[in-house]
Short mmCIF file of the C-alpha atoms (twelve columns), coordinates in Angstrom:
data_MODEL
# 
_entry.id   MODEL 
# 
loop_
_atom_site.group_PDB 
_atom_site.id 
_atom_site.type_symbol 
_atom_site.label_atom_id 
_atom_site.label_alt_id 
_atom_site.label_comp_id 
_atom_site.label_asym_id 
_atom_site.label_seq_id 
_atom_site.Cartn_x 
_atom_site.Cartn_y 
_atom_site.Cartn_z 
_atom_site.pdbx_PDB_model_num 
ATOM 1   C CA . UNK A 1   -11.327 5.740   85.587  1 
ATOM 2   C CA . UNK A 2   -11.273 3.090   82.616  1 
ATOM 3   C CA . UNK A 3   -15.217 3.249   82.939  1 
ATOM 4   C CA . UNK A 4   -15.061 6.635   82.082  1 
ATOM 5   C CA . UNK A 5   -12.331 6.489   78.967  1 
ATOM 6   C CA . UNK A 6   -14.546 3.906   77.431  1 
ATOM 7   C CA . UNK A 7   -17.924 5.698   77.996  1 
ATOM 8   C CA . UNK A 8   -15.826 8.800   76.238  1 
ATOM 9   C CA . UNK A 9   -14.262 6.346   73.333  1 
ATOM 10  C CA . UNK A 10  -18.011 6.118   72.682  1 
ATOM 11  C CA . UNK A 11  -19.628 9.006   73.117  1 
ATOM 12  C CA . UNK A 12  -16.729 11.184  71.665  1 
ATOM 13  C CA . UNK A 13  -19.142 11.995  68.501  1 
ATOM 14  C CA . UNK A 14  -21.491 13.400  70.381  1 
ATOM 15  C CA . UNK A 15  -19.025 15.405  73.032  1 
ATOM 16  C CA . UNK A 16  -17.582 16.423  69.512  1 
ATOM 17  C CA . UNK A 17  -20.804 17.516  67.753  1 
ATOM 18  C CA . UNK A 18  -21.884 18.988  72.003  1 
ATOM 19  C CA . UNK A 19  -18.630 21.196  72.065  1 
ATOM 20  C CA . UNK A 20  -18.727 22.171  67.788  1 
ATOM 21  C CA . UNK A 21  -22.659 23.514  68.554  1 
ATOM 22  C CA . UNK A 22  -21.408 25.685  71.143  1 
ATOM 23  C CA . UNK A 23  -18.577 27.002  69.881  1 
ATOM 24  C CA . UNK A 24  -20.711 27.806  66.458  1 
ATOM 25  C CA . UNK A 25  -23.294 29.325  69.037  1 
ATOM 26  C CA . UNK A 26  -21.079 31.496  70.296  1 
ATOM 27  C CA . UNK A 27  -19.914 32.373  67.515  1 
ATOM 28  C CA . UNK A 28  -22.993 33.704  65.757  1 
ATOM 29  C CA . UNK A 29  -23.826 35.734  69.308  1 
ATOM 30  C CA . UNK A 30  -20.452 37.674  68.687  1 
ATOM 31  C CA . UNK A 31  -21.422 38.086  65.482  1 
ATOM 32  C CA . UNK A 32  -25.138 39.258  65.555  1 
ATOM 33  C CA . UNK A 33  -24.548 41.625  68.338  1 
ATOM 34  C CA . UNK A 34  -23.389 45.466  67.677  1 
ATOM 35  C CA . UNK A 35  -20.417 46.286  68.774  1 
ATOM 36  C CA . UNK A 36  -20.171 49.859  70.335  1 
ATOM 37  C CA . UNK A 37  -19.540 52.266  68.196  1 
ATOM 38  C CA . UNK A 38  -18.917 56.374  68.902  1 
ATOM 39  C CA . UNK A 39  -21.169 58.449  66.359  1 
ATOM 40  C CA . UNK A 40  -19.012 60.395  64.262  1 
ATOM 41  C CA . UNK A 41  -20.674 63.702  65.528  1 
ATOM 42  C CA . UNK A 42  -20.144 62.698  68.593  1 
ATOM 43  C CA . UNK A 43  -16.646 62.298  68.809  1 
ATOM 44  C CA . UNK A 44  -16.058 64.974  66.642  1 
ATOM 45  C CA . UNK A 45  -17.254 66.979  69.684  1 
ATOM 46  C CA . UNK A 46  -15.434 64.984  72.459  1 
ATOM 47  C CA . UNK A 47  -12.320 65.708  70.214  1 
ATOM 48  C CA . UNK A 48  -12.986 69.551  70.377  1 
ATOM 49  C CA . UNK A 49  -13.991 69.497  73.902  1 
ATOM 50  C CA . UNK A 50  -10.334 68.216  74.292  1 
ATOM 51  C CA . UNK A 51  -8.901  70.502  72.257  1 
ATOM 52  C CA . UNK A 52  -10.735 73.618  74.520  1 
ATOM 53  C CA . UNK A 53  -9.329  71.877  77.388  1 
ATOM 54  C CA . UNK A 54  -5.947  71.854  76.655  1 
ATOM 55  C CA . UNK A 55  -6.251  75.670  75.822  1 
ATOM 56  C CA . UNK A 56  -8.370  76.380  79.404  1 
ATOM 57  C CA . UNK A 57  -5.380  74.527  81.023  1 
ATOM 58  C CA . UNK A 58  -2.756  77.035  79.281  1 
ATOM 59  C CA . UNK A 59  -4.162  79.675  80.583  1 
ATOM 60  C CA . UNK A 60  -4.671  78.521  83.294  1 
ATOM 61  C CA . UNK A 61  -1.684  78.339  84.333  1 
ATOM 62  C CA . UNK A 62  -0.858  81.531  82.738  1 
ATOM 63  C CA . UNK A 63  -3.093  82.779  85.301  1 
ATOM 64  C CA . UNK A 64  -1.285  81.062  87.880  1 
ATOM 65  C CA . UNK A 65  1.727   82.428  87.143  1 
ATOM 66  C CA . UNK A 66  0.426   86.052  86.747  1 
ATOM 67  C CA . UNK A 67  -1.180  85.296  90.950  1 
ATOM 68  C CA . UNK A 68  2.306   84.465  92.095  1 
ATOM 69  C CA . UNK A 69  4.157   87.626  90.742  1 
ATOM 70  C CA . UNK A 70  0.479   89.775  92.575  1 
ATOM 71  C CA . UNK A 71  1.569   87.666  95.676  1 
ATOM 72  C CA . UNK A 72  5.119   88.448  95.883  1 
ATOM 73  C CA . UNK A 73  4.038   92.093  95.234  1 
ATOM 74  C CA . UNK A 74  1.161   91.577  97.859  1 
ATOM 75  C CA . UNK A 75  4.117   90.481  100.550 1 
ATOM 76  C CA . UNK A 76  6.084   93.176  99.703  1 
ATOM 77  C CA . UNK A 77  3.152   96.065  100.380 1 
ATOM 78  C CA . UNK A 78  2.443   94.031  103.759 1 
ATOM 79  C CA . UNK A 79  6.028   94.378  104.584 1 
ATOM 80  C CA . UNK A 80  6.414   97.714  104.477 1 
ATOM 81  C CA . UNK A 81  2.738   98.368  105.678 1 
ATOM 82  C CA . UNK A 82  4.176   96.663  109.410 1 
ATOM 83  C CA . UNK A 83  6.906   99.035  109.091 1 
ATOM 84  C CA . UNK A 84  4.765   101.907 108.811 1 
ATOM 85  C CA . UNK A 85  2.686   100.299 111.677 1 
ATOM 86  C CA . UNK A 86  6.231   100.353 113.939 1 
ATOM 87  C CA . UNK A 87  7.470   103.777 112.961 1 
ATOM 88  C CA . UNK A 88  3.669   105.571 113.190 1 
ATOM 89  C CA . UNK A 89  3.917   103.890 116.891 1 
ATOM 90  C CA . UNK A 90  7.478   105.187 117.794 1 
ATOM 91  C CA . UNK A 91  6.458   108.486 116.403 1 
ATOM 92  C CA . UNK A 92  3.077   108.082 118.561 1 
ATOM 93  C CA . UNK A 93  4.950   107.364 121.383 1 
ATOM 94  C CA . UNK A 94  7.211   110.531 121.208 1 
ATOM 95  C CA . UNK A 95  4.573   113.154 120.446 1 
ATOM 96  C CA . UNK A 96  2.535   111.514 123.757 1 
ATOM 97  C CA . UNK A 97  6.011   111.753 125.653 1 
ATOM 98  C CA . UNK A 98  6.190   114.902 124.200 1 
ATOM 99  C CA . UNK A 99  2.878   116.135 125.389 1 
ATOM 100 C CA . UNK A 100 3.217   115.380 128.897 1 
ATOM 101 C CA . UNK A 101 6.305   117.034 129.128 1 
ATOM 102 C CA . UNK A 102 4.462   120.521 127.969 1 
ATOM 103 C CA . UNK A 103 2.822   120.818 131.178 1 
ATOM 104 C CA . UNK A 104 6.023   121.494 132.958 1 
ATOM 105 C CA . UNK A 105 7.565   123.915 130.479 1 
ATOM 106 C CA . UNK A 106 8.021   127.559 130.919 1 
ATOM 107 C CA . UNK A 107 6.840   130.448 128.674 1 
ATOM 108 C CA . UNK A 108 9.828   130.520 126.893 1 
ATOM 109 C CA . UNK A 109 10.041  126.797 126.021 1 
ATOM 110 C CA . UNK A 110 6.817   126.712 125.350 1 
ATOM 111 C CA . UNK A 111 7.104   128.951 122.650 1 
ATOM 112 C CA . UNK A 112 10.399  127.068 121.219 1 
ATOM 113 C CA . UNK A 113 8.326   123.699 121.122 1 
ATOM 114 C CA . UNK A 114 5.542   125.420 119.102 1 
ATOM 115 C CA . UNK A 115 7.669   126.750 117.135 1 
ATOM 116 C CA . UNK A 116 9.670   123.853 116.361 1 
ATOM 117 C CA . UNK A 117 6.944   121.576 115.910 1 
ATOM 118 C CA . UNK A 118 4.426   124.029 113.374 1 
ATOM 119 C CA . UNK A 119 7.579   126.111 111.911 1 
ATOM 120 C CA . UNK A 120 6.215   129.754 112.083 1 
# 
C-alpha cells in the first residue's frame, strides 16, 4: 500500500496530464459531433399530423357515440321482432287448431266459420 502512494506521489504529473488529455478528448468528441436535430419541415409536418389526429379521434368518438344510440335502437327492433315471432306462432297454432276442427263441422257451422273468418 505505501509502495503504491509513493509510486503515485511521483507519477501524479503524469496521472494528472493522463486524466486532463482525456477529459479534453472527450471533450472535443462532444463537441465535433452533430447533435440530432428535427428539420424544420419536418416537424412542421409531425406537428400537423398531430393536429389531424386529435380531430380523427373527435370524431371518432362522435361516431362512437352515434353506434350506441343505432344499438339501443337495434335492441329495441329485435325485441319486438321475438314478439312478433311468439304471437305469429300462437296465431299459427290457432288457425292449425282451427283447421282440424273443420273436418268435423256441419253445414251450418261451416258456413259461420267462413264467414267469420273472410267477413262476407
Amino acid at each position: 500500500m505505501n509502495q503504491l502512494i509513493l509510486m503515485v506521489k511521483k507519477n501524479y504529473k503524469t496521472i494528472l496530464i493522463v486524466i486532463g488529455s482525456l477529459l479534453l478528448l472527450y471533450g472535443i468528441i462532444w463537441i465535433a459531433t452533430r447533435k440530432p436535430q428535427m428539420p424544420a419541415d419536418i416537424k412542421a409536418t409531425l406537428d400537423s399530423l398531430t393536429n389531424a389526429n386529435k380531430v380523427l379521434i373527435e370524431h371518432q368518438k362522435q361516431i362512437d357515440s352515434t353506434i350506441r344510440v343505432y344499438e339501443a335502437e337495434v335492441k329495441q327492433v329485435d325485441y319486438q321482432i321475438d314478439n312478433i315471432k311468439e304471437k305469429t306462432t300462437i296465431i299459427k297454432e290457432y288457425y292449425h287448431e282451427q283447421s282440424q276442427q273443420v273436418n268435423n263441422y256441419t253445414p251450418t257451422e261451416l258456413d259461420s266459420f267462413f264467414k267469420a273468418r273472410y267477413n262476407y
